[in-house]
Every structure is written in C-alpha cells, then in structure tokens.
N, C-alpha and C positions, 0 to 999 in steps of 0.2 A: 746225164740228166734222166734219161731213160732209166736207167738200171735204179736209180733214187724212186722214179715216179712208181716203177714195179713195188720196189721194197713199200712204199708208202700204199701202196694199194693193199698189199698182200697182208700187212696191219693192220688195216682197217677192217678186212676179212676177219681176218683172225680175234679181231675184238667181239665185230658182230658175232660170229660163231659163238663166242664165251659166252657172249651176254645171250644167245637166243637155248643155251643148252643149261647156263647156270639157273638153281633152282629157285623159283618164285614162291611167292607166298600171296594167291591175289583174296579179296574182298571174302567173296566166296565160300573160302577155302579157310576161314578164320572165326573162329567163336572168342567175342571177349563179353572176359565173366569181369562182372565188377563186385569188390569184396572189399570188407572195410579192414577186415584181418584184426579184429580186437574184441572176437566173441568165438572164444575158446569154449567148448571141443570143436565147434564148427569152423571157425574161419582164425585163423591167427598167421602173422607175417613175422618175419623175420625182419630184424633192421640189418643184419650184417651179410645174410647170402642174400635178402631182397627177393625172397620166397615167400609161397601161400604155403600152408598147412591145415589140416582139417579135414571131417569127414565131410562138411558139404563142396569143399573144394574135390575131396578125390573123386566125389559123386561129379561135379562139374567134369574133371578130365574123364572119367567111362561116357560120361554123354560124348562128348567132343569126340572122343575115340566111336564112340555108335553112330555117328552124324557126319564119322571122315571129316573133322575138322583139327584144327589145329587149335588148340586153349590158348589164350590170351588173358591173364588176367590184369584188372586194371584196378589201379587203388583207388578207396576211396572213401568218404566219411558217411556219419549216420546223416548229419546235416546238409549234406551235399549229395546223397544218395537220389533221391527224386529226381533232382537240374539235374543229375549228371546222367542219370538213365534215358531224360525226355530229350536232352541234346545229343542223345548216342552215342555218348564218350566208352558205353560197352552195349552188348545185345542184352548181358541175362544179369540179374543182380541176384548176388548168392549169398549166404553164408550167415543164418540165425534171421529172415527176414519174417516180423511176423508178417499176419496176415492183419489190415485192420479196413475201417472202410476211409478213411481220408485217403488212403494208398488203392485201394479198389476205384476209387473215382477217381484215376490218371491212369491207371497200370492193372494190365493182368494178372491171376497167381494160376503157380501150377500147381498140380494136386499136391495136397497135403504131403508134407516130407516126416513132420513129427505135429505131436499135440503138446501145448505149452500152456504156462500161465505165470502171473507175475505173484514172486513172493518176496520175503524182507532177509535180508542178508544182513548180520552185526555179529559182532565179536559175542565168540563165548561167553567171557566172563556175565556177559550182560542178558544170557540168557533169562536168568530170573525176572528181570526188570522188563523186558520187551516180551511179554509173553500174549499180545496180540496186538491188530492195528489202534486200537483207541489208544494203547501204554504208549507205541511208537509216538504220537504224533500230539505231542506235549509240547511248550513253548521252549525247552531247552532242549528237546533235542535235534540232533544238525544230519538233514538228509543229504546225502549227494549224489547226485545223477551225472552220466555223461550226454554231453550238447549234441540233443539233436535225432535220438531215438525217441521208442515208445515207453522207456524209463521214467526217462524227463518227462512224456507226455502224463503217464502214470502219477508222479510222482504230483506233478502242478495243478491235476484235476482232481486229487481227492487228500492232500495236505492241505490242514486249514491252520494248524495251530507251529506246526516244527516248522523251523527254516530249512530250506531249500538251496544248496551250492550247486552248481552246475562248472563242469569244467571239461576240457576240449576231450578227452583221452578216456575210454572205458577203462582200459588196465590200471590206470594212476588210481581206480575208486577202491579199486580192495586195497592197496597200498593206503590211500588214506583212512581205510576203518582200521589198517594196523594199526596205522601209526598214530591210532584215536585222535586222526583233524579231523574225523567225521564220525557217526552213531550207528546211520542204518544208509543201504540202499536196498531199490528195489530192481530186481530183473528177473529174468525168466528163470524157471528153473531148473530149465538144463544149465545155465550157467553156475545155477547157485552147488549145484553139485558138483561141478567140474571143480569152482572155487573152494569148497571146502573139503572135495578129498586133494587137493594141491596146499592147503591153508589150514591144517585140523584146529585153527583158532578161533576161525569163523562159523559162524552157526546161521541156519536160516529156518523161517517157520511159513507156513503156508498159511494163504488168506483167506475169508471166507469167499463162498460161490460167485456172492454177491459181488463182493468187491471185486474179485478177479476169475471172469470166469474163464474156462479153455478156451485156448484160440488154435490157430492151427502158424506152421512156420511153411513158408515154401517158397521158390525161386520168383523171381519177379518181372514181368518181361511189358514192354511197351504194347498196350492196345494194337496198331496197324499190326504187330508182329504173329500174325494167327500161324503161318504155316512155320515157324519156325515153335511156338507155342506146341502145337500138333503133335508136329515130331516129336521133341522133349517128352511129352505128357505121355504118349505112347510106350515110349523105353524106362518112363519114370514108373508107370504101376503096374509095368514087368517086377521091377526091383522091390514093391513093395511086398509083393507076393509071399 
C-alpha cells in the first residue's frame, strides 16, 4: 500500500510540474483582432486553411509583435462588427474599417491607415451607359450591396429611383455583376481596384466630391481602451512615416 501511495504521489508531482512548466497563453499576453475577411487587399480569409490574409492583417501581426502579444484573430461580419467589438468578442477591429460618425459615437479610431472614398463598380460593357451617378440610379437598374457595411449605408441614403438588393457576403457582389443578377455596386476604392485588376471586366467611376467625399480607413478600438489605443497609435505613425 505504501509503495502504491508513493507511486500515486510522485504522479501527482509529476503532473503539477508539467502543467506549472507547460506554456500559457494568459489575457495579457493576447491581442485579438477582429476582421470580417471579405474586403480584399485588406482583409480576406481563407475558408479551407481558416487564415487571415491582407495588408491590414500583416499590419495587425507587426503591431502584436511590437506590443509582445500574441494575434488572435476573430471572425466576423460588417453587421455584427459594432455587438461584437462593444461585447469584446476582440480588442481591435481591423481590416478596410472606415472612418464615419455613427461608429465615432461608440468606438474609437486610430490614426488614419489610408484615405478612401465611395465609387460605382459595373461591368465594362456598360461603361457607356453609366457614365455618372444620375445614369446609375434609373428605375431599372439593380444596385447590390452587402448587409451591414457603409456600402449599404451609401447605397440606401442616396438611391432614390434604382433598386437596391442587399445580401449577406461582400465577395458574392462582384460575382453577381458577372454574372449580370446585378448593374452597379458601390464601395470603396481600394476595393474597386483590387476588384478590377483581379476582374478586367469590371469597371468603376468616381463620384462627385459632393456625393462622396474622402474619409479616412483605420483600426477601431473600444472607447474605455485608451492605453491600449496609445500604444497602437504610437507604433502606427512610426509606420506612416
């Protein structure tokens, strides 16, 4: 019974030891970035490795490397972006985030990343036909945005006469201008470059000042979060430099 009760001790050591030497990962010690991964060049996921890719992600891992943290990214949509940030489902929301004021009254931004604006994306052939915002927004033709960005918001504040499709997935919307179920979208225009040197079908025009002026794009972090804002913001307009 002895020589059992030893062995059972010496076990129990032997666990604790493991677990007080194997490596932790605590609170601390962890930056999670939340990205929606469907706003190429910036943020795009993978479905089959279940990867981020993009330059505002590789900017997120240099921070996390400058801040000795470890990146965590967490998925998540343009419509669930806001809940998910204010419930702290991550610390820092990244990736094509603009800047506007209904998001400035909940949420901090960090210094400007790039300068942006909203333009009109449709297929080539229809370049003749769309050659500014009044031609676009005729009773046949079919806008589509995806649910839950500043697309949609774009899209539903100054279309009066085109209809308007909304549907869950920003990448399905250039698929649907192929595959003419839709006319025009609008998005930013880093995007619309990305998409037309990937797409040389599609064509896009810029709007006037008016309609769309510059805005600025840049990470997005919870109000209470100053001293983690700080830091970021400090190593961020090193990098602009």
């Amino acid at each position: 019974m002895k020589s059992e009760f030893r062995r059972y001790i010496l076990f129990c050591l032997t666990l604790m030891l493991a677990f007080a030497c194997s490596p932790k990962i605590s609170a601390d010690s962890v930056l999670r970035v939340g990205s929606t991964g469907d706003y190429p060049p910036l943020t795009s996921f993978d479905t089959v490795t279940h990867q981020f890719h993009g330059e505002d992600i590789e900017l997120a891992l240099r921070l996390g490397k400058h801040l000795g943290k470890k990146v965590i990214f967490v998925k998540t949509t343009w419509k669930d972006l806001n809940t998910d940030l204010l419930d702290r489902k991550f610390d820092i929301a990244a990736g094509g985030i603009s800047v506007n004021a209904t998001r400035a009254k909940l949420f901090n931004f960090s210094v400007p990343l790039l300068m942006d604006r909203k333009v009109a994306v449709f297929r080539l052939a229809d370049r003749s036909k769309f050659i500014d915002f009044n031609a676009i927004d005729q009773p046949a033709v079919r806008i589509i945005e995806n649910i839950g960005g500043t697309n949609e918001t774009f899209a539903r504040k100054n279309i009066k006469n085109a209809t308007i499709k909304v549907i869950p997935d920003n990448q399905q919307v250039f698929k649907a201008l192929l595959n003419k179920e839709a006319d025009v979208m609008f998005t930013d225009e880093t995007e619309a470059k990305y998409q037309q040197k990937k797409h040389p079908e599609l064509y896009w025009i810029k709007l006037t000042e008016q309609l769309s002026p510059a805005y600025a794009k840049a990470m997005m972090y919870n109000k209470a979060d100053t001293v983690l804002q700080r830091k970021a913001d400090e190593w961020l307009k090193k990098q602009n430099k």
